[in-house]
N, C-alpha and C positions, 0 to 999 in steps of 0.2 A: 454885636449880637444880631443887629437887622443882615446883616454879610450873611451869617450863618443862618438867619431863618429864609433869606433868598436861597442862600443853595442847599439847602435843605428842597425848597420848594421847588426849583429847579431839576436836582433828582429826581422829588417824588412827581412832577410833570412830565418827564424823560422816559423814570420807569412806565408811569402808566401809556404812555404814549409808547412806547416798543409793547406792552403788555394787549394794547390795544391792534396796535397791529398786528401782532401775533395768534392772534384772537381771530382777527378778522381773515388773517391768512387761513389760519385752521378750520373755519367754519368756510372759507372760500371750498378750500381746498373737500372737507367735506361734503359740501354741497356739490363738488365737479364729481367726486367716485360715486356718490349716491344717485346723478346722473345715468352716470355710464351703467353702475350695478342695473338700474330701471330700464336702460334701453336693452341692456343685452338681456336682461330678464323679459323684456317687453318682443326680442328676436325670438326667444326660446319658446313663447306659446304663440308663436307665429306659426313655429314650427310643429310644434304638438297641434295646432287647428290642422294644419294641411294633411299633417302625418292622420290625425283622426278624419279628414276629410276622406282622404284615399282611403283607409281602413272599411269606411265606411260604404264605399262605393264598391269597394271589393264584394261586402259582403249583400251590398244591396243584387249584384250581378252573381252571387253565388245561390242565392235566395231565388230570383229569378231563372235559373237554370235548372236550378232542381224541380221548382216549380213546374218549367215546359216537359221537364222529363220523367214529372210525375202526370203528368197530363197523357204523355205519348203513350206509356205506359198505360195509364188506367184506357185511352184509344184501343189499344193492342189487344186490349185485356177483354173489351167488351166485342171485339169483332172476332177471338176465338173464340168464349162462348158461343156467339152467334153463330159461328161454323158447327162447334160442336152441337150445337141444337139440332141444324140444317141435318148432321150424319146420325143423330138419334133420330129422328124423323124419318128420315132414310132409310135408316134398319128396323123401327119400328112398323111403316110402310109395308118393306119387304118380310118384315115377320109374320103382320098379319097374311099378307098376298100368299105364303109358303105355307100358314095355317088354314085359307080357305081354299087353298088348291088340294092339299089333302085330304081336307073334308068332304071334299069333291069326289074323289078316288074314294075315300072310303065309304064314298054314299051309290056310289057308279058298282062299288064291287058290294055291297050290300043289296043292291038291287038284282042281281047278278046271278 
């Protein structure tokens, strides 16, 4: 009986001890792909930062151009008015100068 309760005890030592190692293999083995899953997920917003970096910069330099060209533009904008002021002033001038020259003549031929 003591034969049999040793190798009894002897299996269930064997088994747990492969059971164990197996175990330990598994959760090894787990522990290395949930590595790698982490790093290449840890690559991938590496990538998604740069990509949004540049994204970013792109549109900080679209932003800024519009900007200068909303500038040049309203520039542009205010120095035709300011011409076109100058040519109403111009013909206004000459309007009057055409209305007192007349009034001239019709005062010269009124007296006349």
């Amino acid at each position: 009986m003591k034969k049999i309760f040793l190798g009894l005890s002897a299996i269930l030592a064997i088994s747990m001890s492969v059971s164990c190692r197996d175990t330990v293999d598994k959760t090894k083995s787990a522990t290395e792909e949930a590595g790698a899953a982490l790093e290449e997920a840890g690559k991938e917003l590496k990538k998604a930062g740069e990509e949004l970096e540049e994204v970013g910069e792109d549109a900080m330099d679209a932003a800024k151009e519009a900007s200068e060209n909303a500038m040049k533009a309203a520039k542009d904008a205010a120095e035709s008015i300011k011409e076109t002021g100058k040519d109403i002033k111009k013909a206004t001038n000459d309007a009057a100068d055409a209305v007192e020259k007349k009034a001239d003549e019709v005062e010269k031929a009124v007296k006349n």
